[in-house]
Backbone as CSV, one residue per row, in Angstrom:
resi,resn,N_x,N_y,N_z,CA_x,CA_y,CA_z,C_x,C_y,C_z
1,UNK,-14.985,4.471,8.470,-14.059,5.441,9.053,-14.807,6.233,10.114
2,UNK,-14.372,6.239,11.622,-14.747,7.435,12.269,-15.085,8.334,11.806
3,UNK,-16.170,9.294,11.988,-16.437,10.136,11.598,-15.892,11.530,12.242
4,UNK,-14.856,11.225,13.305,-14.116,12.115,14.063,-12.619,12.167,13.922
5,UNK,-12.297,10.881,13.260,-10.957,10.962,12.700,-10.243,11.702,11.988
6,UNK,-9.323,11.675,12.609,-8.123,12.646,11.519,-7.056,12.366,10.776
7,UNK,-6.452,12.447,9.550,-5.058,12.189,9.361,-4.411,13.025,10.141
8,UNK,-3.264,12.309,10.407,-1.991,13.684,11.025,-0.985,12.648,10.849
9,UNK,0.410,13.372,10.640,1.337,13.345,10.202,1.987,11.797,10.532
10,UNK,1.235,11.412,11.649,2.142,10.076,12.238,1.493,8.710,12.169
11,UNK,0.863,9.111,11.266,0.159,7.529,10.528,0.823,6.540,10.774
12,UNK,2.057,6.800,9.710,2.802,5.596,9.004,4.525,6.270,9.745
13,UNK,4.603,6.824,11.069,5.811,7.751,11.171,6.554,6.271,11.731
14,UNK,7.592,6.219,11.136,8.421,5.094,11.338,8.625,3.779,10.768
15,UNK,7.233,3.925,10.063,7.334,2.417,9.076,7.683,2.296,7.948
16,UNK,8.433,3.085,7.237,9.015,3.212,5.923,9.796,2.047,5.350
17,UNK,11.079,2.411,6.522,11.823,1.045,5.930,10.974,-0.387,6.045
18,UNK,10.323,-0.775,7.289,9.646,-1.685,7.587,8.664,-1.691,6.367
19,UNK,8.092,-1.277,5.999,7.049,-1.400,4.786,7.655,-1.707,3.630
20,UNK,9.231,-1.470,3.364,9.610,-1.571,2.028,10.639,-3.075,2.261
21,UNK,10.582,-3.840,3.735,11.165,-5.322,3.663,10.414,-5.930,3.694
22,UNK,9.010,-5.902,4.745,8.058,-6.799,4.793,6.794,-7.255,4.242
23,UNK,6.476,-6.007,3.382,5.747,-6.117,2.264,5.572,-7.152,1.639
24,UNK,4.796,-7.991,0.986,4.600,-8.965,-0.291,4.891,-7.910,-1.379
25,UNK,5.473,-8.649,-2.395,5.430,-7.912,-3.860,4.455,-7.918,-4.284
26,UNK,4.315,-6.968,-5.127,3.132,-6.797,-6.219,3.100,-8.006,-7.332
27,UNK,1.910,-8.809,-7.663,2.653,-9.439,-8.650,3.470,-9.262,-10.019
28,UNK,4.326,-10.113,-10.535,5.538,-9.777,-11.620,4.552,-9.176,-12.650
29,UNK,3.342,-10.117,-12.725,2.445,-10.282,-13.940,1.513,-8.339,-13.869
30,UNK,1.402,-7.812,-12.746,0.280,-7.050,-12.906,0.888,-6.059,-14.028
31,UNK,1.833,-5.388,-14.134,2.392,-4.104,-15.144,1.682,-4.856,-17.013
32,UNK,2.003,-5.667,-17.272,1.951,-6.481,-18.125,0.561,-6.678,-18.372
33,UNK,-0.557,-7.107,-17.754,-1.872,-6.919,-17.701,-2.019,-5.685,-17.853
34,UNK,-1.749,-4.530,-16.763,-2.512,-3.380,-17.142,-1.904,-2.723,-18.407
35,UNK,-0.834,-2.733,-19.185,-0.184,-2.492,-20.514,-1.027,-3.142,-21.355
36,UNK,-1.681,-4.285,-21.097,-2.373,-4.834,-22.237,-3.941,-4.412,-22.398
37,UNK,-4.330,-4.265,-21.089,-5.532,-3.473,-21.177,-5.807,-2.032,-21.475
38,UNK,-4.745,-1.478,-21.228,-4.508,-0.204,-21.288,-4.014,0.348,-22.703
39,UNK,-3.387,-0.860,-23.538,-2.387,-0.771,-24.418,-2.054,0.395,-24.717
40,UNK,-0.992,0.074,-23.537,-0.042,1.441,-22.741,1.573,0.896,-23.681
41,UNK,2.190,2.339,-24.521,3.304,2.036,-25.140,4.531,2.994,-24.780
42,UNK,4.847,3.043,-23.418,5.498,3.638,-23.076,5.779,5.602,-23.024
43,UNK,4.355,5.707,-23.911,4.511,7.335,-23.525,3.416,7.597,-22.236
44,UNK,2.582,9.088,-21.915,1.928,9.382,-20.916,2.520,9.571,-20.004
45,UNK,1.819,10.080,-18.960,2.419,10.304,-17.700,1.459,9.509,-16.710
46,UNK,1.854,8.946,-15.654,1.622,8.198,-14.286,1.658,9.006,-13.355
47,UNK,0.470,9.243,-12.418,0.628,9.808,-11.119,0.426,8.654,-10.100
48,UNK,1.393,8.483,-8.774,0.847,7.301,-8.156,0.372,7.889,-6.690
49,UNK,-1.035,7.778,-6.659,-0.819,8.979,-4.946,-0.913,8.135,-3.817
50,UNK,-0.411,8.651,-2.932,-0.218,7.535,-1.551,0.789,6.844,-2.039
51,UNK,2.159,6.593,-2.448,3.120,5.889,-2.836,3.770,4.906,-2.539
52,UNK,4.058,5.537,-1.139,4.643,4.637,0.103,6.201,4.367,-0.334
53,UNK,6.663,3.921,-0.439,8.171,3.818,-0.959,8.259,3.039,-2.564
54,UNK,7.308,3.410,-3.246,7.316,3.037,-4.310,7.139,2.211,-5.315
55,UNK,6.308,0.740,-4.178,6.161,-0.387,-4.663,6.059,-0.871,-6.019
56,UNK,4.479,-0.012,-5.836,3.979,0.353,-7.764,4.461,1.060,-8.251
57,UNK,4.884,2.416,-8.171,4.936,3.180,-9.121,6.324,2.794,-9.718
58,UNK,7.354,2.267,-9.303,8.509,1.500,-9.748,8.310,0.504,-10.333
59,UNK,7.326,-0.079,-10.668,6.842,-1.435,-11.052,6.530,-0.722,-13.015
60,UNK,5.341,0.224,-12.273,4.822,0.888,-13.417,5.762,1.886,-14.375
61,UNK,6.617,2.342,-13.415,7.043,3.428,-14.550,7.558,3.180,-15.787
62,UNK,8.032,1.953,-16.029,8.522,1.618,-17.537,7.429,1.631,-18.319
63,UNK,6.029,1.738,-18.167,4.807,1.365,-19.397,4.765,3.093,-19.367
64,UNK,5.324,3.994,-19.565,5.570,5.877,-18.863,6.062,6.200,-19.707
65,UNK,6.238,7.519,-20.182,7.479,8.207,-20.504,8.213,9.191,-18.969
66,UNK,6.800,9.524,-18.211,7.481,9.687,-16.863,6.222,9.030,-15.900
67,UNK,6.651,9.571,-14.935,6.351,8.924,-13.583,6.061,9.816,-12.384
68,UNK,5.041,10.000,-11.648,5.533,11.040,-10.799,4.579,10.311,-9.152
69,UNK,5.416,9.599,-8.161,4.731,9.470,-6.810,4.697,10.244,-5.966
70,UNK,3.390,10.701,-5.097,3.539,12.019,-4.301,3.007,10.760,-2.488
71,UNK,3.705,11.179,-1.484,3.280,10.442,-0.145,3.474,11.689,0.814
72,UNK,2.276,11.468,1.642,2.418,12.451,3.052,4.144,12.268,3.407
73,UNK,4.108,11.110,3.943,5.001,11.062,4.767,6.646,10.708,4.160
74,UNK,7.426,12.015,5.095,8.720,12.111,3.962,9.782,10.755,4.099
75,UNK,9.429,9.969,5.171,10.485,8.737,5.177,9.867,7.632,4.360
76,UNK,8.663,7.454,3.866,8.259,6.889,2.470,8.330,7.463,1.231
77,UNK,8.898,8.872,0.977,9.142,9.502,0.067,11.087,9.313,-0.221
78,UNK,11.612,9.330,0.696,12.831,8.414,0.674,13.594,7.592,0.441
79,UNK,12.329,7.019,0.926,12.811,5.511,0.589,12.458,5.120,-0.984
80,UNK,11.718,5.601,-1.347,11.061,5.731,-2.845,12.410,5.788,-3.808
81,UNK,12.666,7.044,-3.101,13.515,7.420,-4.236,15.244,6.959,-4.061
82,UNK,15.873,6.339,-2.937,16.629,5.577,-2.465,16.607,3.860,-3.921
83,UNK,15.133,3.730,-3.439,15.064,2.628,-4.476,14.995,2.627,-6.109
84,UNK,14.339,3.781,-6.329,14.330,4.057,-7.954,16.171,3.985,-8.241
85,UNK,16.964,5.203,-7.056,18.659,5.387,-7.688,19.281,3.860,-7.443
86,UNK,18.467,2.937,-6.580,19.076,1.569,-6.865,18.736,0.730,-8.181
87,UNK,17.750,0.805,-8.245,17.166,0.439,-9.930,18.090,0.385,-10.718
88,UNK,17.853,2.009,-10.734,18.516,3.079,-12.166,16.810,3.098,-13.063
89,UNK,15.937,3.226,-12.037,14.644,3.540,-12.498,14.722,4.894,-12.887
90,UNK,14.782,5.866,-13.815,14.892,7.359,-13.813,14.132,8.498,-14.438
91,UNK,13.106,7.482,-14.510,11.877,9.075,-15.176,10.888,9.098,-13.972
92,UNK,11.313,8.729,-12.782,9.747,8.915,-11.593,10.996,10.372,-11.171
93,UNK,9.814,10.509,-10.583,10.397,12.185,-9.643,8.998,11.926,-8.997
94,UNK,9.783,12.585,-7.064,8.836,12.427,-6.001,9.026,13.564,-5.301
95,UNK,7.387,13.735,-4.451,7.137,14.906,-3.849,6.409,14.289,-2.766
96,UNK,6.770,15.343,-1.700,6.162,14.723,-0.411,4.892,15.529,-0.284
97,UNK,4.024,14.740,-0.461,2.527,15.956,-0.567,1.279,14.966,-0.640
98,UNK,0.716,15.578,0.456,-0.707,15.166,0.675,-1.756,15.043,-0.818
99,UNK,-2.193,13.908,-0.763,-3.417,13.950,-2.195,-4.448,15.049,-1.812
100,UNK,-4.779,15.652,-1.004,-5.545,17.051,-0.783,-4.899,18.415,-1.358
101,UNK,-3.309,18.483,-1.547,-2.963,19.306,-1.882,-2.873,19.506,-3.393
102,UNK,-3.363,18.644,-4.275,-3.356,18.344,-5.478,-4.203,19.418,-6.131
103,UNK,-3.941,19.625,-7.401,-2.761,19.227,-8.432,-1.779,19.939,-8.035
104,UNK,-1.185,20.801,-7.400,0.232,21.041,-6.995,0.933,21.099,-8.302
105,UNK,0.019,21.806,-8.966,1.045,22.514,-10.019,1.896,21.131,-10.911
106,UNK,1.363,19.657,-10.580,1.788,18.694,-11.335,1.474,18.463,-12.660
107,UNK,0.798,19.010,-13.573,0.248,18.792,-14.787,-0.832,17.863,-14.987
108,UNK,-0.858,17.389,-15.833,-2.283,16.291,-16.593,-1.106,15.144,-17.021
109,UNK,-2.012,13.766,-16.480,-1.827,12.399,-16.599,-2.862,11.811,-17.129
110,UNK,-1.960,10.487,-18.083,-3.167,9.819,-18.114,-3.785,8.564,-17.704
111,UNK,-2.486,8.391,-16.413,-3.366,7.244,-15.548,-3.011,8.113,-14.321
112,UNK,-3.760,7.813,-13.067,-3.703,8.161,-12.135,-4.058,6.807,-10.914
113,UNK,-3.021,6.467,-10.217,-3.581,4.614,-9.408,-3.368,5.429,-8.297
114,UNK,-4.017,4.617,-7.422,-4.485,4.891,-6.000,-3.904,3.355,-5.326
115,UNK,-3.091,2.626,-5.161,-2.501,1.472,-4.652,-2.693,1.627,-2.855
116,UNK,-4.157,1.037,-2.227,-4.178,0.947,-0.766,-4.024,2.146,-0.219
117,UNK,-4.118,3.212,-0.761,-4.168,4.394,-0.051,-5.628,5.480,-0.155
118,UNK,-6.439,5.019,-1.006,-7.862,6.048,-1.166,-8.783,5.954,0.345
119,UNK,-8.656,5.099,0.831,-9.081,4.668,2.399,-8.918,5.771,3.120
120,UNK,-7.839,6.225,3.122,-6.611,7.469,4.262,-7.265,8.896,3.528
121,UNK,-7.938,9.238,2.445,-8.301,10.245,1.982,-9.358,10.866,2.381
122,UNK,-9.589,11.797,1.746,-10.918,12.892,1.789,-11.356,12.578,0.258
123,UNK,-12.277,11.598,0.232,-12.002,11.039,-1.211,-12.856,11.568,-2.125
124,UNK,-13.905,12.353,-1.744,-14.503,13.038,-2.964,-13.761,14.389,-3.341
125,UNK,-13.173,14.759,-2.137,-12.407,15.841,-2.688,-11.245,15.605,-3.654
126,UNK,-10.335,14.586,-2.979,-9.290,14.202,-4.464,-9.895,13.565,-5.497
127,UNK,-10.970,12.856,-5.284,-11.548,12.021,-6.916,-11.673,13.524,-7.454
128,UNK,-12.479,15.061,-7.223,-12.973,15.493,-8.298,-11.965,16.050,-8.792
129,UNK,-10.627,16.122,-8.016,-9.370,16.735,-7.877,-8.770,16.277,-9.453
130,UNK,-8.835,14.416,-8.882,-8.013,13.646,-9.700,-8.559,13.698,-11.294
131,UNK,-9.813,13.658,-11.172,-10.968,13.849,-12.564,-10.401,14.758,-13.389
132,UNK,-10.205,16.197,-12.835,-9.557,17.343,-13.385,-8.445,17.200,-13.971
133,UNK,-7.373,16.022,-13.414,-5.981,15.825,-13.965,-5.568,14.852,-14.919
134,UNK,-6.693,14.728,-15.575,-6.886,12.716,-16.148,-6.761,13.554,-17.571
135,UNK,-5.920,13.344,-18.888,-5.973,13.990,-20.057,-7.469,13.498,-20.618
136,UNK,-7.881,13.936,-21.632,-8.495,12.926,-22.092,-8.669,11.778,-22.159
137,UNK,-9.447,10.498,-22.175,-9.376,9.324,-21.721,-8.109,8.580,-20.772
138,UNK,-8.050,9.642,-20.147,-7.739,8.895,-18.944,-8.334,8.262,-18.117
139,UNK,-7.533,7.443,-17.146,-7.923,6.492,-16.297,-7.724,6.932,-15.009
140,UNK,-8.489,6.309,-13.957,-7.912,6.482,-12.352,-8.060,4.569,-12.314
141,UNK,-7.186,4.385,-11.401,-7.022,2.958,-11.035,-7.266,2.705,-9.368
142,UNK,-7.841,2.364,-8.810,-7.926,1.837,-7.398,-7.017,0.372,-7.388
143,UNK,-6.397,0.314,-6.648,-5.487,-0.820,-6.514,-6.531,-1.788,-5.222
144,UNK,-6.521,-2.904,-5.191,-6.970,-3.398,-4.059,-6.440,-4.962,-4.001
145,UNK,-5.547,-4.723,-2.940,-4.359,-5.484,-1.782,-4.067,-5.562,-1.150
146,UNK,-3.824,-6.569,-0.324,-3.291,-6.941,0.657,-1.754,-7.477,0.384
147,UNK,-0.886,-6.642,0.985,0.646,-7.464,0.762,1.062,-7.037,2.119
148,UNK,0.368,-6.947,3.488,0.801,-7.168,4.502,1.273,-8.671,5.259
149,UNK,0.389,-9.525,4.144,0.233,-10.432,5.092,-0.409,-11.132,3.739
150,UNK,-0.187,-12.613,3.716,-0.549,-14.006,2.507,-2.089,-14.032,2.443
151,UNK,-2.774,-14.809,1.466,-3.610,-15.171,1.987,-4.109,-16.348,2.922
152,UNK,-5.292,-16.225,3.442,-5.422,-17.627,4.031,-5.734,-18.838,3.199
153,UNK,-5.165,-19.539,4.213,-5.541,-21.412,3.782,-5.521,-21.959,4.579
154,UNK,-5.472,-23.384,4.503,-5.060,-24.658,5.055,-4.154,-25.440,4.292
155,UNK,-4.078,-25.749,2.861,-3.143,-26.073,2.278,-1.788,-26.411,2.551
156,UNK,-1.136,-27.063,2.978,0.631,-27.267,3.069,1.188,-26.086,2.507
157,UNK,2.565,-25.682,3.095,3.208,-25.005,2.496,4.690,-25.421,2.543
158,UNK,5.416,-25.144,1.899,6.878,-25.591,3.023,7.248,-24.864,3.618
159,UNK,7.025,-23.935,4.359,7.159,-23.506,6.058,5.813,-23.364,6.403
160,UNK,6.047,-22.852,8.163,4.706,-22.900,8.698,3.889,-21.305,7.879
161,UNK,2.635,-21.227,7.962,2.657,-19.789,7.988,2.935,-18.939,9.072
162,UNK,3.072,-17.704,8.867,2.851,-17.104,10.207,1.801,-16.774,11.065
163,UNK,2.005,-16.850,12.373,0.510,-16.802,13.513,0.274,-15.654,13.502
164,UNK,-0.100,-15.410,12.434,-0.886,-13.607,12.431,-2.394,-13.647,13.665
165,UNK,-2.788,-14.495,13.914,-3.864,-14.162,14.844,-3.409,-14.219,16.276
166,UNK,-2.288,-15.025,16.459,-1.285,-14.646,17.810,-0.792,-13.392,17.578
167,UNK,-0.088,-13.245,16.704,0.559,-11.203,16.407,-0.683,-10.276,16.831
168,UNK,-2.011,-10.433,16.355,-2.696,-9.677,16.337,-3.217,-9.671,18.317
169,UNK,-2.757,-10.747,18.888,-3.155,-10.898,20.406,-2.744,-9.925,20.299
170,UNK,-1.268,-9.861,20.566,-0.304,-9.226,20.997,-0.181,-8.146,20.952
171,UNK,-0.295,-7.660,19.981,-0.808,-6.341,19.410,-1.358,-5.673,20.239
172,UNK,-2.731,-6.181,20.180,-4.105,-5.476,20.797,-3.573,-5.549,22.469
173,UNK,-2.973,-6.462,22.916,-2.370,-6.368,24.892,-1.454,-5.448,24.857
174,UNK,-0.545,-5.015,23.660,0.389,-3.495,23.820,-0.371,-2.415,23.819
175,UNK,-1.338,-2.442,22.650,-2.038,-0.893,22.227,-3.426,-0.785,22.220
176,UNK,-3.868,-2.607,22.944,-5.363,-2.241,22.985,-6.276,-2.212,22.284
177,UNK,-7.965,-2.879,22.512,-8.010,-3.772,21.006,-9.011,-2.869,20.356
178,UNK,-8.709,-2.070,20.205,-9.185,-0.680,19.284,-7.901,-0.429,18.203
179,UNK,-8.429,0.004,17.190,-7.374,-0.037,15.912,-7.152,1.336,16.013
180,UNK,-5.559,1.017,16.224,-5.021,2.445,16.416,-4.785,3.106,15.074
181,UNK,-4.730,4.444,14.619,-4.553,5.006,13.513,-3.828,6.936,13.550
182,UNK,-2.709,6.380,13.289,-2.113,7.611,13.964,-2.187,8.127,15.504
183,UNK,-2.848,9.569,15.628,-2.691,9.635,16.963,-4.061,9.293,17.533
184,UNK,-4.948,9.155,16.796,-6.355,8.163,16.816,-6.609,6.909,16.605
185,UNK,-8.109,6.444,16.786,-8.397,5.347,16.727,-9.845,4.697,15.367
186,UNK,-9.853,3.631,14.971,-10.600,3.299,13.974,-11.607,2.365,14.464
187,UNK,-11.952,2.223,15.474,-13.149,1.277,15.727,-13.890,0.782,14.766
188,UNK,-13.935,1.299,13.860,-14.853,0.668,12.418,-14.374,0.208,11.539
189,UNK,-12.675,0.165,11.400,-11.708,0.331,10.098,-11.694,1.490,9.447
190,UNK,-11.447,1.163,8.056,-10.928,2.207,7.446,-12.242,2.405,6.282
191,UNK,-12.231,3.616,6.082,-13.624,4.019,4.732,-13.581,2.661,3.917
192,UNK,-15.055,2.261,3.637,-15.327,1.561,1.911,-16.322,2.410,1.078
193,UNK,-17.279,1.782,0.484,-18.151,2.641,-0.726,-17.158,2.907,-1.757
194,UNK,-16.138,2.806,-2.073,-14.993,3.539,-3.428,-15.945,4.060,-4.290
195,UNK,-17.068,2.734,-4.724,-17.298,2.810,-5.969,-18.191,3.831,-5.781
196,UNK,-19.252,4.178,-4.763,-20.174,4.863,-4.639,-19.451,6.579,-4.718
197,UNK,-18.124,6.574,-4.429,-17.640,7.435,-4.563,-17.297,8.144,-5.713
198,UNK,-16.508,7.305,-6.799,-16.171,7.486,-7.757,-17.094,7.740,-8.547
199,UNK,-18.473,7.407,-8.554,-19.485,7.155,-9.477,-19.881,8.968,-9.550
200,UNK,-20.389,9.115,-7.797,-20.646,10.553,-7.397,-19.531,11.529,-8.128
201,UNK,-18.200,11.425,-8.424,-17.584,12.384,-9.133,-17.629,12.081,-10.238
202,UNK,-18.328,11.661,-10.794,-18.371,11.853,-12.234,-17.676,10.608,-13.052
203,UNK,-16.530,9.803,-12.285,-16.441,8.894,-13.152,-17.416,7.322,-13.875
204,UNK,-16.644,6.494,-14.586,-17.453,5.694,-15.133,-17.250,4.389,-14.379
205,UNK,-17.743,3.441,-14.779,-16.967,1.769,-13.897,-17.233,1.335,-13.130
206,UNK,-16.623,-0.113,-12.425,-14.862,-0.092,-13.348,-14.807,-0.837,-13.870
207,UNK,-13.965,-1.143,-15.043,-13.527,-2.577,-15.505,-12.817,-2.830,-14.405
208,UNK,-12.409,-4.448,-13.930,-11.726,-5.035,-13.181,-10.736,-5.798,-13.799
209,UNK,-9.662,-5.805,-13.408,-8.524,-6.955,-13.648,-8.079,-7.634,-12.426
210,UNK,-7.889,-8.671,-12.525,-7.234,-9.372,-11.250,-6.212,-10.469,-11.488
211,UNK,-5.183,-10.031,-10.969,-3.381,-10.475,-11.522,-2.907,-10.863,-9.809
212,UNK,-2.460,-12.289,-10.056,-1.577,-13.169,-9.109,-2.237,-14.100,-8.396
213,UNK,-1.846,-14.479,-7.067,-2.911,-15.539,-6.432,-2.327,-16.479,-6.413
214,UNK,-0.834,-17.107,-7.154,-0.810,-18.355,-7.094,1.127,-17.987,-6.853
215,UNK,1.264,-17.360,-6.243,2.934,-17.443,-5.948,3.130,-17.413,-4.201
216,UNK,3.619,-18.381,-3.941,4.365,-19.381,-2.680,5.738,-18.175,-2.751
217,UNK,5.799,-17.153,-1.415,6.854,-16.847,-1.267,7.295,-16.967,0.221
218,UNK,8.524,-17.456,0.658,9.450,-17.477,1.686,9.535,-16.514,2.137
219,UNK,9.405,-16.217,3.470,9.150,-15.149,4.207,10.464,-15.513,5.506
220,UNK,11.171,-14.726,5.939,12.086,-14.530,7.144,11.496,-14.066,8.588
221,UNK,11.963,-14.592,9.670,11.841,-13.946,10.648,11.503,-12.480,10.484
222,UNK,12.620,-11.705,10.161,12.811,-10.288,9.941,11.738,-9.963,9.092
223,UNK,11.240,-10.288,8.109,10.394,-9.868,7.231,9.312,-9.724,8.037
224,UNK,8.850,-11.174,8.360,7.579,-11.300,9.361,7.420,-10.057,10.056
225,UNK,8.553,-9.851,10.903,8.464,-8.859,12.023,8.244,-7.387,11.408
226,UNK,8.865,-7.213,9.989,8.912,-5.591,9.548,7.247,-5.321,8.686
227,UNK,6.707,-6.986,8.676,5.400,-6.527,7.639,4.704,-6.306,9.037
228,UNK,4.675,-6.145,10.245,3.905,-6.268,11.445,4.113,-4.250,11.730
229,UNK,5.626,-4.051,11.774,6.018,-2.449,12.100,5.116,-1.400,10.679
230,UNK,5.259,-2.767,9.140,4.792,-1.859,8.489,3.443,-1.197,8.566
231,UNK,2.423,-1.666,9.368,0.942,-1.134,9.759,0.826,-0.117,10.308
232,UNK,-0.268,0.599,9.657,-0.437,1.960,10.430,-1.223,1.337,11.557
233,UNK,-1.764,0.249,12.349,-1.990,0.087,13.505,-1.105,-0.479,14.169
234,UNK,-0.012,-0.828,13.665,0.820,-1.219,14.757,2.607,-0.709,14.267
235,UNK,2.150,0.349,14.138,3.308,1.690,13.118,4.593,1.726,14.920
236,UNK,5.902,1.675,14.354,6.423,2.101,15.593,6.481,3.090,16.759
237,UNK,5.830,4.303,16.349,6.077,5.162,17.317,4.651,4.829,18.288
238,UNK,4.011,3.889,18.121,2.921,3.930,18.748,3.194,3.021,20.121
239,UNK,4.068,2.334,20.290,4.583,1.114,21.231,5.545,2.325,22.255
240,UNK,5.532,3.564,21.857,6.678,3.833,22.607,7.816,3.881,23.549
241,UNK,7.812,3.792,24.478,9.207,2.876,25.038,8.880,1.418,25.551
242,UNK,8.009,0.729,25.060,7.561,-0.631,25.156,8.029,-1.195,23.676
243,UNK,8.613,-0.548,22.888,8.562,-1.444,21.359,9.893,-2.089,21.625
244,UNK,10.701,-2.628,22.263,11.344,-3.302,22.245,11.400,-4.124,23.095
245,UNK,10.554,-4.154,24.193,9.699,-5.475,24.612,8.872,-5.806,23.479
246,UNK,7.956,-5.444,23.368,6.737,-6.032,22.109,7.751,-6.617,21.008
247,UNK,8.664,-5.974,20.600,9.571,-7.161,19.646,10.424,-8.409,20.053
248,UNK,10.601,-8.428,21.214,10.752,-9.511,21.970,10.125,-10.001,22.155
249,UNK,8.832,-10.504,22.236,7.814,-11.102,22.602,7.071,-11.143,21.007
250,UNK,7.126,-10.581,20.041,6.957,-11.165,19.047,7.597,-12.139,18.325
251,UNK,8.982,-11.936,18.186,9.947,-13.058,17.799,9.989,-13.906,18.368
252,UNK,9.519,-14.011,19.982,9.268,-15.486,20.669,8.048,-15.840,20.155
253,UNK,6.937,-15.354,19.642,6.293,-16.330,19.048,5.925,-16.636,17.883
254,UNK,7.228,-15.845,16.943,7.605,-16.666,15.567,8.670,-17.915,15.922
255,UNK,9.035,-17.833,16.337,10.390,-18.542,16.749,9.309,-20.098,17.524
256,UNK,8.364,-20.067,18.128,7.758,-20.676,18.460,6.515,-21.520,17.519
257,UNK,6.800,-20.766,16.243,5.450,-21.010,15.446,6.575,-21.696,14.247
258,UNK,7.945,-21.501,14.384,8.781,-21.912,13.465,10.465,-22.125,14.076
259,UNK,10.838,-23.266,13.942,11.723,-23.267,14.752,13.010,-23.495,13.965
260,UNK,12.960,-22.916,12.840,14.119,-22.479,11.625,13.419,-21.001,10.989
261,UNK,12.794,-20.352,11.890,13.043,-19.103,11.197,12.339,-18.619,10.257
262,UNK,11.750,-19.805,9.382,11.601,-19.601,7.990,9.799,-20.422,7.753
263,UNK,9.248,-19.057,7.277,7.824,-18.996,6.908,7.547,-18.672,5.411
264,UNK,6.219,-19.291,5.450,5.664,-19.635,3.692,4.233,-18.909,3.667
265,UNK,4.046,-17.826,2.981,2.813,-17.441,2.682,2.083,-17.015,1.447
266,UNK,0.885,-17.514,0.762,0.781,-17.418,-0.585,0.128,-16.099,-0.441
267,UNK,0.851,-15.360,-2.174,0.590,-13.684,-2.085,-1.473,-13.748,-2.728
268,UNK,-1.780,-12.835,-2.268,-3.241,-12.780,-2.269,-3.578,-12.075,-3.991
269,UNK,-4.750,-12.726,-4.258,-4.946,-11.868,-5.965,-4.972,-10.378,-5.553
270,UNK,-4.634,-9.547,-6.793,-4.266,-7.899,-6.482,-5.533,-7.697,-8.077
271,UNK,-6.505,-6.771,-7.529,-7.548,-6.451,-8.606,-7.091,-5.210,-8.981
272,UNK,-7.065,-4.559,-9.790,-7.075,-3.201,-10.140,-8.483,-2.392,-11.168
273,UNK,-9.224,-1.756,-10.245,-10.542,-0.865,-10.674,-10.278,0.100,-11.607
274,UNK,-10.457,-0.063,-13.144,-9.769,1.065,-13.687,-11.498,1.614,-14.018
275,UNK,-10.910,3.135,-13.674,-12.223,4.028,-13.732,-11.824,5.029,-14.914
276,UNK,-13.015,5.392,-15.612,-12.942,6.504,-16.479,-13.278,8.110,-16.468
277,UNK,-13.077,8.544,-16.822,-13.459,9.896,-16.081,-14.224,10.602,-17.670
């Protein structure tokens, strides 16, 4: 991570819905693994921070008696909860709030997951944050995934995959081949060390689990195109009155990479770091 970087508000400003079509799922199997490792029986409480529209924490909240996802940004806090009243998912309750502003008066949990979002943090400050909010043997979970995008192969599929390294031309000739990140830039990517982190606040770990890897899912034009808007480097407001050229010129070269529309990409294994505090 830059060491000059900032969050600000427009990370992810516009990619909400796009993040909640083009996404890969989580796998079916992960809730089920971590219930068994966890042998989690439906009471406790779940905090999920960085939420995003709810992927996990909708996944998770049945191993709960409640649920609670908190996201900066309020059109992923929306959409969250748009999808739980489609469910009829009904013990999560959401707050739009920075993981710096924590505990926010939320109480004590006894898991706390971090799903692709500890990267975007001030992370020793929320680990010692999160440490504080863990009941007794509680857990913190680091999620680590990719559901922007399949993994790689060569393997057959029955569609083509998608030309993510043509998207990524394209990309970089709209916004330039520095990784944009909000109203800044990431020349380095995004923070690693987790573990060196977690260790420094006091927790233990991690055990590892690693759930999926082997599911072939059908992907749409549209999908393709909304897992591309869903990136905070290539987030919509950043194309500004060019994003509807740049989507024209992206769909010409799905449309070119597939000439029915229809793409195949296998979902990538999803590990989950469960830490102890």
């Amino acid at each position: 991570m830059a060491a000059d970087w900032e969050w600000d508000e427009t990370l992810y400003a516009g990619s909400a819905p796009f993040y909640a079509a083009g996404r890969l799922p989580y796998p079916a199997g992960l809730a089920g693994a971590l219930a068994a490792a966890l042998r989690l029986g439906g009471g406790g409480r779940l905090l999920d921070v960085g939420c995003g529209p709810g992927s996990l924490t909708l996944l998770l909240a049945p191993l709960f008696a409640q649920a609670v996802g908190i996201d900066a940004d309020p059109d992923m806090v929306a959409c969250a909860r748009e999808e739980a009243t489609r469910t009829g998912i009904r013990n999560v309750s959401w707050r739009q709030l920075r993981a710096e502003a924590l505990p926010a008066g939320l109480g004590m949990f006894s898991v706390v997951t971090f799903a692709q979002s500890f990267h975007w943090l001030d992370r020793p400050r929320v680990a010692r944050t999160i440490r504080l909010m863990l009941e007794p043997g509680g857990v913190c979970i680091l999620v680590d995934a990719t559901t922007h995008q399949g993994a790689a192969g060569a393997e057959p599929l029955p569609h083509p995959r998608p030309p993510r390294a043509d998207i990524g031309e394209l990309v970089a000739r709209y916004l330039g081949p520095v990784r944009r990140a909000g109203r800044g830039t990431l020349p380095n990517g995004t923070a690693s060390g987790e573990d060196e982190v977690m260790r420094e606040t006091g927790f233990t770990g991690p055990t590892r689990i690693e759930v999926g890897g082997d599911t072939v899912l059908d992907r749409t034009e549209d999908q393709v195109v909304a897992s591309v808007f869903s990136l905070s480097s290539a987030a919509p407001h950043l194309f500004g009155d060019r994003l509807a050229a740049f989507e024209i010129e992206l769909r010409a070269i799905l449309r070119a990479a597939s000439a029915s529309g229809r793409f195949s990409e296998r979902a990538s294994e999803v590990a989950l770091d469960i830490w102890h505090s």
